[in-house]
C-alpha positions as CSV (number, residue, x, y, z in Angstrom):
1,X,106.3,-65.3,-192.8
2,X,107.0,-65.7,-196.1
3,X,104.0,-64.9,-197.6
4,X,104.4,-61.7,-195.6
5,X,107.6,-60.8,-196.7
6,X,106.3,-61.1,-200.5
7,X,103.3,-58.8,-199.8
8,X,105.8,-56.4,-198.4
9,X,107.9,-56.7,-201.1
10,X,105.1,-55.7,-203.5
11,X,103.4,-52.8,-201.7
12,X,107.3,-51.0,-201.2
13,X,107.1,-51.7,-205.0
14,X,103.6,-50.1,-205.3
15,X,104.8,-47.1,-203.0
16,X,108.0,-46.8,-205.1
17,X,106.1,-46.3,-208.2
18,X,103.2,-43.9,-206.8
19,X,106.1,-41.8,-205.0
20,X,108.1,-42.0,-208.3
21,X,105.0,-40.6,-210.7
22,X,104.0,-38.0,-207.9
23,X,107.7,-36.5,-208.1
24,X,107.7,-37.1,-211.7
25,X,104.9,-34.6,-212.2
26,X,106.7,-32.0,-210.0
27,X,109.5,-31.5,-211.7
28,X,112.3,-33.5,-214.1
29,X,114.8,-33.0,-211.3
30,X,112.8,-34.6,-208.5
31,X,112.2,-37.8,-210.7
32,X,115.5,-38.4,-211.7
33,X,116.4,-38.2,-208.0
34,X,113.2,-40.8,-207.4
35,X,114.5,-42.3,-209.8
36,X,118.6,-42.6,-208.7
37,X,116.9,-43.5,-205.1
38,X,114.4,-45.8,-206.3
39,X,115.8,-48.0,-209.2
40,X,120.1,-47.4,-208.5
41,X,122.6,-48.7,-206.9
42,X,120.8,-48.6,-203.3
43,X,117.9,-51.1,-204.2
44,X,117.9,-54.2,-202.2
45,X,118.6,-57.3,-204.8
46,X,116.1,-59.8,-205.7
47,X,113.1,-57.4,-205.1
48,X,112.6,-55.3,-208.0
């Protein structure tokens, strides 16, 4: 269970980062929103 949790963890992280360069390279606007949604205040503690 808790391996699983950890290998969760890591591939929302993964996901995070590939969804956060993709938008980056869209526009400056859509990564500072990826950004804001990603890495702010709505981040669940402990994980990243």
């Amino acid at each position: 269970m808790i391996i699983f949790l950890l290998l969760s963890c890591i591939f929302y992280r993964l996901l995070a980062l590939m969804l956060d360069f993709w938008l980056s390279k869209k526009s400056c606007y859509h990564f500072f929103i990826a950004r804001k949604f990603f890495w702010g205040k709505n981040r669940l503690p402990g994980i990243f």
